[in-house]
N, C-alpha and C positions, 0 to 999 in steps of 0.2 A: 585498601579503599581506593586509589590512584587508579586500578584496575577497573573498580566499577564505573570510576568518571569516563575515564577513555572512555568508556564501552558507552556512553548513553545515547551517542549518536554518530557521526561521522561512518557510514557504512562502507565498506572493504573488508580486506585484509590486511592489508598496511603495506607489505612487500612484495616484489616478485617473487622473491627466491622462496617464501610462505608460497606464494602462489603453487610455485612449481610442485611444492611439496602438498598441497590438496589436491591437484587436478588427479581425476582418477588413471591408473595404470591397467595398460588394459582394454583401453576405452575402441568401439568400433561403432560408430553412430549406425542404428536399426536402421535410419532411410538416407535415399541419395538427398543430395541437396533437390530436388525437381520433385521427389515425393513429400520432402518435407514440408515442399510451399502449399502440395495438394491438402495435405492432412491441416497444415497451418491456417489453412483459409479455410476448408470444414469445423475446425473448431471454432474458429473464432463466427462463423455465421452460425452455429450449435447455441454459442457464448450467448451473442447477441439476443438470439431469438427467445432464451429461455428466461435471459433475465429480464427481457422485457414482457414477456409472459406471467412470471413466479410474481414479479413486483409491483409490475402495472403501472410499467414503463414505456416513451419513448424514444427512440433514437432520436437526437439536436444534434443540429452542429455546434461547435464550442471554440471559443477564439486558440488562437496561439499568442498571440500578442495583447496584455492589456497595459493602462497606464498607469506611471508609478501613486499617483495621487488616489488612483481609485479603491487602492489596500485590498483589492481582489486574488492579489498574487499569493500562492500558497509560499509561507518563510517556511515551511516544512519543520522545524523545532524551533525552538526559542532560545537559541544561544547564539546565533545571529552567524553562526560557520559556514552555512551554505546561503548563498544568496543571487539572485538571478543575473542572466543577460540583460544588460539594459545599454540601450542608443537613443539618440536624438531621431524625431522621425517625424517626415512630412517639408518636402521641398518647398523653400516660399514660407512657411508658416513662421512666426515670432509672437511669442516665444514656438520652437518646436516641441512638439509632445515627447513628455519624458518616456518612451514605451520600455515594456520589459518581456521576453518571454518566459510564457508560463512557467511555472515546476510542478504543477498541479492546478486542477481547476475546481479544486474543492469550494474556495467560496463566491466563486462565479455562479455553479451550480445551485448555490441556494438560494439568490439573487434572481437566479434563468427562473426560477419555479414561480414567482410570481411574473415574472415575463410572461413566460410560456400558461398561464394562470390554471396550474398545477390545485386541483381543491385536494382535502387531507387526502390519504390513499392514489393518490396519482404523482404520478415523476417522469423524471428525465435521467438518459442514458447518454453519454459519448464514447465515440468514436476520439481519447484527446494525445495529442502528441505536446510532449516537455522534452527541455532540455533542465538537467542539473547537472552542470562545469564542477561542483565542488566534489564530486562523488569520486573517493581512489577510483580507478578503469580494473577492475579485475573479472572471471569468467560467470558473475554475476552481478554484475555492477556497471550499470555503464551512463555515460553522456547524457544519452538518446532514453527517452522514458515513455512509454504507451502505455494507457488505461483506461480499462474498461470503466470512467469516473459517472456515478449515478447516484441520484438524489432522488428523495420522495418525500409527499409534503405529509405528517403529519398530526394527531391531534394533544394536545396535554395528555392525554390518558394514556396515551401510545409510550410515553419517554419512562420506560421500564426495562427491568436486564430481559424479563420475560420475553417482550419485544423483538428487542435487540435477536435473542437468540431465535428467534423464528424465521430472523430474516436471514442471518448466517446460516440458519440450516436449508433455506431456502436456496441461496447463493452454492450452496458445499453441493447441495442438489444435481445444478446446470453444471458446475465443474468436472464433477465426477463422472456425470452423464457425458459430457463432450471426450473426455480418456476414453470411457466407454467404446462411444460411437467410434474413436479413432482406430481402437485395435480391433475392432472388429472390421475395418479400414481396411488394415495395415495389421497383419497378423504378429509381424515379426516385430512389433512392439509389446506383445505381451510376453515375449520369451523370454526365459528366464523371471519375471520379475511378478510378484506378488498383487494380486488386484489391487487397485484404487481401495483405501480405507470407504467403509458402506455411513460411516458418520464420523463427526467431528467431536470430541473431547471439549467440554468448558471448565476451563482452570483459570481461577484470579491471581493475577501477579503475585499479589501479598501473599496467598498457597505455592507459590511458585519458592518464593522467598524461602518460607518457611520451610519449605524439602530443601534446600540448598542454599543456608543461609551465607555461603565463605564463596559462592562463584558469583564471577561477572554474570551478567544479563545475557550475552550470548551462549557463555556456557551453560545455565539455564535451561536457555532453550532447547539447547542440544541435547542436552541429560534430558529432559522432559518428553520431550520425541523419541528417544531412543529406550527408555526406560518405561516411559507410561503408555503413552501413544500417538500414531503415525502421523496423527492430522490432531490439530488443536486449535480455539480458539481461545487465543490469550485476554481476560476481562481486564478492562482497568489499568489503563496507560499512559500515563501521564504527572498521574500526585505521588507525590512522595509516602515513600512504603516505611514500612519499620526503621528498615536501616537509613533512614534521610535523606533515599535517591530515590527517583523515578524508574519503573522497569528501564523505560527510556522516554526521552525528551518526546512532548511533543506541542505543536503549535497554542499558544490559546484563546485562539481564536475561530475554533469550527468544533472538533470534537469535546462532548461534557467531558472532563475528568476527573470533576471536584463532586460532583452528585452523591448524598452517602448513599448504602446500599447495604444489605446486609447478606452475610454468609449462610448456606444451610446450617452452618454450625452455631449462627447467630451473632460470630465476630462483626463486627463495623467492616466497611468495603467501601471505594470509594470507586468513582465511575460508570459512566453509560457504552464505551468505546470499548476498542481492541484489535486484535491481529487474527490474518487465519496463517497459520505455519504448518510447513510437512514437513515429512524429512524426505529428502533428495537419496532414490535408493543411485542415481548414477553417482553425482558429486559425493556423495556419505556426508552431506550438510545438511542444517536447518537449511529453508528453503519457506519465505513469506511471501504470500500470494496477495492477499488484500491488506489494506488498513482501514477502519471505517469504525463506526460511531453514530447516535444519536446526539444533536449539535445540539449546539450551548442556547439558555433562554436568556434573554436579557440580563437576568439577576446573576449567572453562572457566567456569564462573559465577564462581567466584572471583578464578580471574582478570581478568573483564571489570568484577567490581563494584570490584576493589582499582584498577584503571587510571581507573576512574573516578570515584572518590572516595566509595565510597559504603557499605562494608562494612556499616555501624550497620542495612542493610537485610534484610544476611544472616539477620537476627533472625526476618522477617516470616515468617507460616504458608507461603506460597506457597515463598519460597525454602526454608525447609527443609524441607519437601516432598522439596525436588529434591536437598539434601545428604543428607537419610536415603533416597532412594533409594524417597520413598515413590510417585512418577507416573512415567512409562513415558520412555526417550528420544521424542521425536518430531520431525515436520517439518511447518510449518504456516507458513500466512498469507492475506493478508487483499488482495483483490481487492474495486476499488473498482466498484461496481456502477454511479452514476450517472456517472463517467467512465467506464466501459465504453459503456453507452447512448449515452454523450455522443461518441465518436470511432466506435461502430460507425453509428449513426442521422445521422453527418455534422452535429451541433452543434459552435453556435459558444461557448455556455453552460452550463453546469452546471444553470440556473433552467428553460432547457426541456426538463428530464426532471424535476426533483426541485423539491419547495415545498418556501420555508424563507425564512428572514429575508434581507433587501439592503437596503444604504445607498440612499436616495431619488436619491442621485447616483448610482452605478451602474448605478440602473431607467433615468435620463433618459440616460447614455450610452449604455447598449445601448440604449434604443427609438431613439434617432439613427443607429443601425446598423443597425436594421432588426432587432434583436434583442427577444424580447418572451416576459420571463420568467412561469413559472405562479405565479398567488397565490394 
């Protein structure tokens, strides 16, 4: 059981010398660094274009900085292990503003939609850059976070799995489309390697469980990719499962996790939310591209803050927001850009699509790999 705590959150590997021993042998990246950035920036305008198309979205700008009092910052789980950049900020001001930068702008975006005065069926897209300090630095893991982070405003009738997977298969859509476009780019990224999966798999944690009831979450996943199939989206993320844990942690204060639901089978289910995962044919890992969900209604905020100890939050502008009914229902989330690059362009690293900081021991293990990150 210790095995499944570790595993609920804290993403890495945990060591180098692990490290050493995943990184692929072998490895010869399909493009130079100078092809890379071509293909990099056709996807990612493919990216953009499609999901503002499928969803009936627009591209916003989206802060980097907001303030701690404003309770807009994503805590990204609820065990309080990862937690932001924060400085004093503004010359001359007293008191100064407590700022923090982002880790996610998941509940900015729900807030932007009656900004940007989003009615049901219409959203917002960003362009958003984060930083998360607390994340081990390993060859998908890093500092430096980019996502494609998008919301759309919703009606009561919409907050179904139904939904949910419409929009997933919509989203698996533009991704696989943008691989597509790439190798037909860039030829020498379809060599050797297997088409992009033509659809996505929907399997609920608790199914997950119940095929594999004695492994961690991660291994899970990884039996489930490799065994059932290539691309999944994981339902139901957050409430605790048979055995007393969570797939894995997650905030609660954006995605539903407590909603019941019911299985084809007719078991109880609980959640609106979830993951899209492939497997990484270069790294030979799981490999998670989105997180995203249909968010919490007033009544479900409650109950996910009181499950997780945290009511004294109910206070902050953001949540009551959402208790006085002042922002819209919606469904939103946050599409990792440079692991997108990073499993369509056939890397084995995160550092060959995106600059950002790495341990000097990491640089010298991947260059032993053949691996050779941008600085």
């Amino acid at each position: 059981m210790s095995d499944k705590v570790a595993d609920l959150a804290g993403p890495g590997i945990g060591t180098y010398a692990e490290v050493d021993k995943a990184l692929p042998a072998g490895y010869r990246s399909a493009l130079t660094p100078m092809e890379t950035m071509q293909a990099l920036f056709a996807v990612k305008a493919f990216v953009e274009e499609g999901l503002c198309r499928e969803l009936n979205l627009q591209m916003v700008q989206v802060p980097l900085i907001v303030t701690r009092e404003s309770g807009v910052n994503d805590m990204l789980d609820r065990d309080g292990s990862r937690t932001p950049v924060e400085f004093p900020c503004g010359l001359g001001i007293e008191p100064q503003l407590n700022a923090q930068v982002v880790q996610a702008a998941t509940k900015w975006k729900r807030t932007a939609l009656r900004q940007f005065g989003c009615a049901p069926g219409e959203g917002i897209c960003t362009d958003m850059k984060a930083i998360r300090k607390d994340y081990f630095l390993d060859h998908d893991h890093s500092a430096y976070v980019d996502q494609w982070d998008w919301e759309r405003a919703i009606t009561a009738e919409d907050r179904s799995l139904g939904f949910l997977r419409d929009v997933v298969r919509r989203i698996w859509t533009v991704l696989r489309g943008a691989g597509v476009m790439a190798a037909e780019a860039f030829p020498q990224l379809a060599e050797g390697f297997s088409a992009f999966p033509d659809t996505l798999e929907f399997i609920h944690a608790e199914d997950i469980l119940e095929m594999y009831p004695d492994s961690p979450r991660k291994e899970r996943e990884t039996r489930l990719l490799q065994e059932v199939a290539p691309a999944v989206f994981i339902v139901g993320i957050g409430y605790p499962l048979d055995d007393g844990y969570p797939h894995e942690l997650r905030a609660a204060d954006y995605d539903d996790w407590v909603t019941p639901t019911t299985a084809p089978s007719g078991k109880p289910r609980h959640g609106l939310n979830g993951d899209i995962l492939v497997w990484n044919p270069v790294t030979r890992r799981r490999h998670e591209l989105s997180s995203m969900g249909i968010r919490v209604t007033k009544e479900t905020l409650i109950t996910q803050m009181e499950m997780a100890g945290q009511t004294d939050n109910l206070a902050l502008p953001y949540h009551r927001a959402i208790l006085d009914d002042q922002i819209p229902l919606s469904i939103g989330g946050g599409i990792g850009q440079s692991r997108t690059y990073m499993y369509l362009l056939r890397k084995a690293h995160l550092g060959e699509v995106s600059v950002t900081v790495w341990p000097d021991e990491l640089i010298r293990i991947s260059e032993e790999h053949d691996i050779h990150v941008l600085r």
